[in-house]
C-alpha positions, 0 to 999 in steps of 0.5 A, spaced: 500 500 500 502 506 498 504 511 504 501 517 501 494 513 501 495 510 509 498 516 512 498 523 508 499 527 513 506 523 515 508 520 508 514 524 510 517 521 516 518 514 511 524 513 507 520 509 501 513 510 497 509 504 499 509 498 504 511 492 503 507 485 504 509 484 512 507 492 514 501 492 510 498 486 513 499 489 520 496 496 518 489 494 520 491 493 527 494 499 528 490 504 525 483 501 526 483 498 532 485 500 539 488 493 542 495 491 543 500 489 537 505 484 538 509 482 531 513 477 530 517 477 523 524 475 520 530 480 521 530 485 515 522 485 514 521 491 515 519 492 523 522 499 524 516 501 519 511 497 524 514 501 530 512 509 525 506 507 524 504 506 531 508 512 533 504 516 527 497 514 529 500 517 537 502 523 534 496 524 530 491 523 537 496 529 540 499 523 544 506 521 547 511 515 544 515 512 548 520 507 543 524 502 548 530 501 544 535 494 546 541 497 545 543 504 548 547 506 542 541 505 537 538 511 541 543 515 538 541 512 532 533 513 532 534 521 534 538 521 527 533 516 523 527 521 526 529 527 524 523 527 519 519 526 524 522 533 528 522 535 520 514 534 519 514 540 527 514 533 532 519 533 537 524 527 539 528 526 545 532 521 547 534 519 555 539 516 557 544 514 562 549 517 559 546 525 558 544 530 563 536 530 562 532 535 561 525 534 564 522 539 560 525 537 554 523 530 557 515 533 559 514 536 552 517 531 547 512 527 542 516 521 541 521 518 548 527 513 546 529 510 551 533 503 553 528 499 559 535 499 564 532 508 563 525 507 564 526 502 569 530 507 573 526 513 571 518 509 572 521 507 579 521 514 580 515 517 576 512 520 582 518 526 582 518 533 578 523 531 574 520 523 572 513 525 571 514 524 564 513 517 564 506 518 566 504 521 560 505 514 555 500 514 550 503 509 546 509 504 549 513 500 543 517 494 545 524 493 539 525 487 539 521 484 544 526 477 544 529 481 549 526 477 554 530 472 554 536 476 555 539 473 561 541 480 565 536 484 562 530 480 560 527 481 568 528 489 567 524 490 560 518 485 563 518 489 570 518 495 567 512 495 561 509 492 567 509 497 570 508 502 565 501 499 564 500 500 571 502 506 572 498 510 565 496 503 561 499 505 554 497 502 548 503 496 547 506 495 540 511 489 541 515 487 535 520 481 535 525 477 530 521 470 529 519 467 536 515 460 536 512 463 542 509 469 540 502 467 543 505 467 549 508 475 549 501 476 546 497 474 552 502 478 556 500 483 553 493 481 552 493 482 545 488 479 541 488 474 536 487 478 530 492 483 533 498 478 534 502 477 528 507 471 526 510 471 520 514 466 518 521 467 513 516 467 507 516 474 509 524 475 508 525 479 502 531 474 501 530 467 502 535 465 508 540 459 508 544 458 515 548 452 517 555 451 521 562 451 520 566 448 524 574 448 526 579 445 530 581 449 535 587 448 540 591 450 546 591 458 545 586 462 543 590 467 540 591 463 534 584 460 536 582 467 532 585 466 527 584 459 525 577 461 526 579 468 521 581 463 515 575 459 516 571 465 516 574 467 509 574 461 506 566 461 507 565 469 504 570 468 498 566 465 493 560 470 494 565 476 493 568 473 486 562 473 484 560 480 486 557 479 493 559 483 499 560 480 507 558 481 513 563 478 518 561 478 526 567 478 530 567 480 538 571 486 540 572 492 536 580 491 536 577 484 533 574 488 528 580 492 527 585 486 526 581 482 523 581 487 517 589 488 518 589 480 516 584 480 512 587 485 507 594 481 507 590 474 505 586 478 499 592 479 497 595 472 497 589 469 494 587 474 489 581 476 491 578 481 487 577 487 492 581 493 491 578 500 490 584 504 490 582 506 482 576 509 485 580 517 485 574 519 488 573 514 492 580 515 494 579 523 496 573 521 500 577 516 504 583 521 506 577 525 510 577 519 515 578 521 523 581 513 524 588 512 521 587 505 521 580 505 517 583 510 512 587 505 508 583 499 510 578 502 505 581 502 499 582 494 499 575 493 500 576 492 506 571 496 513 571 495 520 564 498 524 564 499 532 562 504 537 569 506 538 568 510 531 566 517 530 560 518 528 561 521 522 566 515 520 560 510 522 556 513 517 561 513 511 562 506 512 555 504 512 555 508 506 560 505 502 558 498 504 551 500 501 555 503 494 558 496 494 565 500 495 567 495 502 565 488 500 568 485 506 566 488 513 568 486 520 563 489 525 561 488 533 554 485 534 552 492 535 551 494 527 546 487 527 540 491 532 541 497 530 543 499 522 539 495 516 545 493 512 545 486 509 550 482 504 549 476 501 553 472 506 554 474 513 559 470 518 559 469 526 566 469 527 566 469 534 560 466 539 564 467 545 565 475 546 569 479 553 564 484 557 569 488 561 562 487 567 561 480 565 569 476 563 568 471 557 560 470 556 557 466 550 553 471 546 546 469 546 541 465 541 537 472 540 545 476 538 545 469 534 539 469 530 540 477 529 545 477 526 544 472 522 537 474 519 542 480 516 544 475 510 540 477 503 541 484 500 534 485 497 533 487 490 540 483 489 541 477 491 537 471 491 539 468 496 542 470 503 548 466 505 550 466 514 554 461 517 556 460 526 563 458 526 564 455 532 568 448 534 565 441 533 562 440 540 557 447 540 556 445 532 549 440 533 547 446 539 547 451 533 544 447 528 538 446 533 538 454 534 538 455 526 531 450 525 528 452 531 529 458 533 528 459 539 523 461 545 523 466 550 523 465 557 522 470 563 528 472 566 525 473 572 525 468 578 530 464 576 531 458 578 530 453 583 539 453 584 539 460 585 535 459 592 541 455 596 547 459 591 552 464 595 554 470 592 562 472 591 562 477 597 568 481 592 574 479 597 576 474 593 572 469 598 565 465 598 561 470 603 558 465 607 554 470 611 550 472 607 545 468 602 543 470 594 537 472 595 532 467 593 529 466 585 533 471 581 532 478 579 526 477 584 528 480 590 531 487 586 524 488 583 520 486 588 524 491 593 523 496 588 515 495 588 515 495 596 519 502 595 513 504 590 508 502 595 505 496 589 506 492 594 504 492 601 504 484 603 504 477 600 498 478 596 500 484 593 507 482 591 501 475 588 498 480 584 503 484 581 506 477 578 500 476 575 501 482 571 508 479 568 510 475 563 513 469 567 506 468 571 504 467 564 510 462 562 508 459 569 502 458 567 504 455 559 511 452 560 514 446 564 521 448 569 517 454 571 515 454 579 508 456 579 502 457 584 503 455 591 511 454 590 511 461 587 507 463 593 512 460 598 519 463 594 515 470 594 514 468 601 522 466 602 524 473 598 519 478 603 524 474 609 531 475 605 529 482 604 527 483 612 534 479 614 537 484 610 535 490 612 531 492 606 524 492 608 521 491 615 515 486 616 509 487 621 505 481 621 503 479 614 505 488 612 511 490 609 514 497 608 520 499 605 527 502 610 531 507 607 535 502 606 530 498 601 529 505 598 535 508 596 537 501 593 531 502 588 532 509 586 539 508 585 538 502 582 543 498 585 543 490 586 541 489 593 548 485 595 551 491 594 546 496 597 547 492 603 556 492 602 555 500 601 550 501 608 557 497 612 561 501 611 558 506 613 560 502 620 567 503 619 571 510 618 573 509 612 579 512 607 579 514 600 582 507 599 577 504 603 571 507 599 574 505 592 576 498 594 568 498 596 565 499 590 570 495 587 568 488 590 560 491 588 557 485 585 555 489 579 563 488 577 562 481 579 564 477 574 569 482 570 576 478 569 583 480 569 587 478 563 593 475 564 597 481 560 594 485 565 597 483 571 603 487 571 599 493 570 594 492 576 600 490 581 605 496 578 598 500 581 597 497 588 603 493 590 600 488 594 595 493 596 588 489 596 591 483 594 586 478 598 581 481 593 579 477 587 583 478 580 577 482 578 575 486 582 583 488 584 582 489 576 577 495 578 580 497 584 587 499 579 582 502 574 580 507 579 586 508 583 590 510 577 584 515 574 585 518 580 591 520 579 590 521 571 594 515 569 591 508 567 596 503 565 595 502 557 595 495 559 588 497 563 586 503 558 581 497 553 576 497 559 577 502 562 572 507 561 566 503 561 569 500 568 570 507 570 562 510 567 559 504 571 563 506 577 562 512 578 555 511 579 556 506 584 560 512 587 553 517 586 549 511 590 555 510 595 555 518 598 548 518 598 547 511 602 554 514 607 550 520 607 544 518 610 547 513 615 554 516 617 554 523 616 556 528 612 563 528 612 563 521 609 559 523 604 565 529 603 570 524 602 567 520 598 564 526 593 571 528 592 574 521 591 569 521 585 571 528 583 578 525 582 575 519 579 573 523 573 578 528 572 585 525 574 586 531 578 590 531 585 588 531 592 590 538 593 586 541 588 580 537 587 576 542 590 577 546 585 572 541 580 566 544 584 566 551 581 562 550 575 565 550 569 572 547 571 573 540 568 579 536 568 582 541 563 580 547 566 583 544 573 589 542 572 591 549 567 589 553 574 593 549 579 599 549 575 599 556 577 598 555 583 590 555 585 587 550 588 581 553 592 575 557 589 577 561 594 584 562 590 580 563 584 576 568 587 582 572 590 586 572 583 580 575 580 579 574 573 586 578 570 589 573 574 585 567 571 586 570 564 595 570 566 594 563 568 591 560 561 584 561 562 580 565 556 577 572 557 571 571 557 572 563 561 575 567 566 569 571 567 564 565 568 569 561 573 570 567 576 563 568 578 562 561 578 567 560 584 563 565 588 557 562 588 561 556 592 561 556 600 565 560 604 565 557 612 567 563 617 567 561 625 565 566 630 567 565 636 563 569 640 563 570 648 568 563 648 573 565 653 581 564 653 581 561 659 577 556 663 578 554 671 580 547 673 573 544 675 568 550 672 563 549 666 560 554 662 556 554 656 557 558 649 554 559 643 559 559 636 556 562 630 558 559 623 556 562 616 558 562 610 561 568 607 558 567 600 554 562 597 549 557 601 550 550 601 548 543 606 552 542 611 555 537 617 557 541 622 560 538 628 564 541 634 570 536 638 573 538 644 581 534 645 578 529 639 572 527 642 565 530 639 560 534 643 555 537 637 553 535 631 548 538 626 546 538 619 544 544 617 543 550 610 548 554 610 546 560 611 548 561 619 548 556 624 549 557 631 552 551 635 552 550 642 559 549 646 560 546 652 568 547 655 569 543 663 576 544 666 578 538 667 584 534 668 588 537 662 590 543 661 589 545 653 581 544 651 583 544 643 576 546 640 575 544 632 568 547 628 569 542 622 564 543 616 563 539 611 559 538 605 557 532 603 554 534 595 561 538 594 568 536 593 571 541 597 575 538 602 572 540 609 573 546 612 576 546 619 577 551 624 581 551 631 581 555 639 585 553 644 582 554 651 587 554 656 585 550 663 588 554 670 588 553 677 
């Protein structure tokens, strides 16, 4: 059908004329009727189109979209690819973890992209100004759906949609690759049967041919590589003599890199016809690459694509990959979820990848068939070729996947082995002490229910199960735990949660502690919600508080390679090492950032470690902040000021003026700066003399005298105090310029006699002096601020004691 006829008013927000066969099917379901949508359709058929429409229909009713994407890169993706929707006077606003929101934008937006780990954390939130948004949901549509069955974050994506219909009741639209048990999701989502699709690979613009190829592998899996390299070239070259391209899946963006390198050479040695190097204008466009390394790969035919390049550089690739200028590209999994660029024949190189938060993990069934759904060019080929290359042990387990495929199962009250696991306490030891929490995920969700007031009692937590997709498994499947043995884990899970301090129990009620809530709004796993509020029990340093976050079970399963020992010990020494290999690896990471300085050895996981922890630092002063005190929380706000900016102890309080970065930091302290207050006295001919830009100078200027200030006035405090006497006194402190919550605390000779939270502004606080047996009291006011990296301010008297 022709868009222009569906859809006049929007028949710019698509990139073709008329809808294919798959999309035209749908079309009454969409637009006639109000009911849920589920699809389920070949990879490349066109579901993107499916999704456009629905938001279409949302836009023209005055409604809000929310598009719930799987990966956080193909966020970024649809904000370009949905221009035309701003185009045509919509807006588009994506949320991420990764960008400041702006909640008006968020507020007024048309269409919301998201990942389910955002709307998750952001539902959890729903009832505060800045998350209000996700109440206005007219329209949900899930992207691949499949997503489901993902072991680490299948739970969250069931959660949360189940939560949204709750919390506003959207219309769902979910799509999926082809899944043998679409009706399944479809009663999840009490989709009808005329609204539930299932098309079958007749619907693949190219028909698929998927089978498996194995190698013999050895001892070193280095060399393992490469033999799974030549096995993998010996597959795609046939169908590049004849004028095909491939698509080559490989498991890290360095694979990507080499693989290519190698490539290169072995096209070479067998002549394959690939070269662009005649192509003068193809060669003038080439030089215009960021990445060196790419510039002269391309014009052998030869590509990489991962998340590591340029925006601009992705593009072009892309682009010449569609002009049939590359013919041979080696990818990330990435580009198999988010772009739509097919080739004739498309190889799985590597089905095991390395996560920097997970170690070596097998890719999953989902990235499998995801993958190899990309093989067939429609309008070119005939046939798609796709190949899973992999060792004759995993090759009948493959084969049984590609004639299949695979059903989804709930990820969320995992199964009967986790009630009796223990978890890695992060010391490099079994904690014996402390339990796994009994089925799975359903612990941390069924916290963060009890934290929104869903939940109130073991009915409850009953009746928000039904509302999931593993109620409607339980229900359908064999292997899961149903009815009264679901009554008792959701009975075993309340109990786990009262030991360990997240809720409290009152006959058959329960209320979430401050515990249980700050777990839930920072989105912390419940083992490590539970490690942070111990620490709080200690008095802890710098290290301490870096080697806590380490040994968080979110960095449980990161490895240390054994090219990165030498690394990690030149860092620590033998520091921390009763830690396990990963989290001393973590432990290093963080260690040396502060100092500005990561190990080359260490750089490749560096940053996503580092993203993850200063995260996990944000909850971590919050949790110290609430249950030990302000000064705690100071200590840990600057630890996370050197995380991100490498800078030294000395100048860190310089990163609370706004404006100053890393870069910024360091200019100021190399000339001598290292407190607001400096900046403040210099003045901005002296910002300017120390590297600032004029007007740079200007903004930091007036930045730094937005920040507190502490001065202390003594009052009637005395001198001198008689053996024996005991008086009362009051000291006033303040802030000399900008306000800003504050722990105070007055010690007397080391020992606490006041202490008080409190806005500054000014605060009086009562000192009580006792001439006792000594014959110095040293007074000390102590201020400090548990939101800001400034270092405590503490100022001192002495009164003397006499006879």
């Amino acid at each position: 059908m022709a868009v222009a006829d569906v859809l006049p008013d929007f028949a710019d927000a698509f990139p073709f004329e008329r809808f294919n066969r798959m999309q035209t099917a749908t079309l009454p379901a969409l637009l006639d009727t109000e009911e849920n949508v589920v699809v389920g359709a070949p990879t490349a058929s066109g579901k993107t189109a499916v999704a456009e429409v629905a938001i279409c229909r949302t836009l023209a009713e005055g409604g809000t979209a929310l598009f719930l994407a799987p990966l956080r890169a193909l966020t970024n993706e649809k904000e370009r690819e949905w221009e035309r929707f701003e185009d045509l006077g919509y807006s588009v606003y994506v949320v991420t973890g990764e960008r400041d929101l702006n909640s008006r934008r968020a507020e007024r937006a048309d269409v919301l992209v998201m990942t389910p780990e955002k709307a998750d954390s952001a539902t959890r939130k729903y009832d505060s100004r800045r998350y209000s948004f996700v109440t206005d949901i007219d329209c949900c549509i899930i992207d691949e759906v499949h997503l489901l069955d993902s072991e680490k974050r299948g739970s969250v994506l069931e959660v949360t949609v189940a939560r949204l219909r709750r919390l506003c009741d959207p219309r769902v639209v979910a799509l999926s690759a082809t899944m043998p048990n679409v009706e399944d999701v479809a009663a999840w989502l009490d989709a009808p049967a005329e609204t539930t699709f299932q098309f079958d690979d007749s619907y693949r613009p190219v028909p698929l041919e998927a089978d498996v190829a194995t190698y013999s592998h050895g001892e070193n899996a280095f060399a393992d590589k490469y033999r799974r390299l030549y096995r993998a070239l010996d597959l795609v070259e046939p169908h590049l003599r004849e004028g095909g391209q491939a698509l080559v899946f490989v498991s890290s963006r360095q694979d990507t890199v080499r693989a290519a390198e190698k490539t290169r050479d072995e096209f070479a040695e067998r002549d394959v016809p690939v070269d662009a190097r005649g192509d003068y204008d193809f060669h003038t466009e080439a030089a215009e690459l960021d990445n060196d390394t790419l510039r002269q790969s391309v014009l052998d035919g030869v590509g990489f694509h991962h998340a590591g390049l340029s925006r601009a550089d992705k593009e072009r690739v892309e682009r010449w990959f569609r002009e049939d200028r590359i013919v041979a590209l080696f990818s990330t999994s990435t580009l198999a979820w988010g772009v739509n660029l097919p080739a004739r024949c498309v190889v799985i190189r590597d089905t095991k990848l390395h996560d920097p938060l997970e170690g070596e993990v097998e890719m999953s069934p989902l990235d499998v068939l995801q993958m190899l759904g990309r093989a067939g060019r429609p309008g070119y080929d005939d046939t798609g070729y796709a190949w899973v290359v992999c060792p004759p042990e995993d090759a009948e387990r493959y084969r049984r996947l590609l004639r299949d495929g695979e059903p989804i199962d709930s990820r969320l009250a995992g199964d009967e082995d986790a009630e009796v696991a223990t978890r890695n306490g992060g010391d490099g030891e079994s904690d014996g002490s402390r339990q796994a929490p009994p089925g799975g995920d359903l612990a941390v969700h069924l916290n963060a229910e009890i934290a929104l007031g869903t939940v109130g009692d073991v009915g409850d937590a009953m009746d928000w199960l039904e509302t999931t997709f593993y109620y409607v498994r339980a229900q359908r499947a064999a292997g899961y735990v149903a009815g009264e043995d679901l009554r008792d884990r959701v009975s075993d899970t309340l109990e786990w949660l009262a030991a360990e301090g997240f809720i409290e129990v009152d006959g058959l009620a329960v209320e979430p502690t401050e515990l249980g809530r700050l777990a839930s709004d920072f989105y912390l796993r419940l083992e490590t919600a539970a490690r942070f509020a111990a620490l709080a029990e200690t008095d802890p340093g710098e290290f301490e508080v870096l080697r806590t976050v380490a040994g968080a079970l979110e960095f449980d399963s990161v490895s240390a390679r054994s090219d990165e020992a030498d690394a990690i010990d030149a860092v620590l020494g033998e520091r921390a090492d009763d830690l396990a290999d990963g989290s001393r690896k973590v432990l290093a990471i963080l260690r040396a950032a502060m100092d500005g300085s990561t190990p080359g050895a260490l750089k490749s996981d560096a940053w996503i470690i580092r993203q993850n922890a200063l995260r996990l630092l944000g909850a971590l002063r919050t949790v110290l902040d609430r249950f030990d005190g302000a000064e705690t929380a100071n200590l840990v706000a600057r630890v996370v000021a050197r995380v991100e900016t490498g800078i030294s102890a000395d100048a860190v309080g310089l990163t609370a003026i706004e404006g100053v970065g890393a870069t910024r930091a360091r200019t100021l302290a190399a000339a001598g700066l290292e407190t607001p207050e400096d900046v403040v006295a210099t003045g901005v001919d002296g910002l300017a003399a120390a590297g600032l830009a004029e007007g740079v100078a200007e903004r930091v200027h007036e930045a730094a005298r937005d920040l507190p200030v502490v001065e202390v006035d003594w009052g009637d405090l005395p001198d001198t105090v008689g053996r024996g006497e005991r008086s009362l006194h009051e000291v006033t402190v303040r802030t000399a310029a900008g306000a800003a919550r504050a722990g105070l605390r007055v010690t007397v000779n080391g020992v606490e006699m006041t202490a008080k939270d409190s806005y500054l502004g000014a605060t009086e606080l009562p000192v009580a002096l006792f001439g006792s047996d000594t014959d110095r009291l040293e007074l000390a006011v102590r201020v400090a601020f548990p939101d800001l990296p400034l270092p405590p301010s503490i100022h001192t008297r002495t009164v003397t004691v006499t006879d």
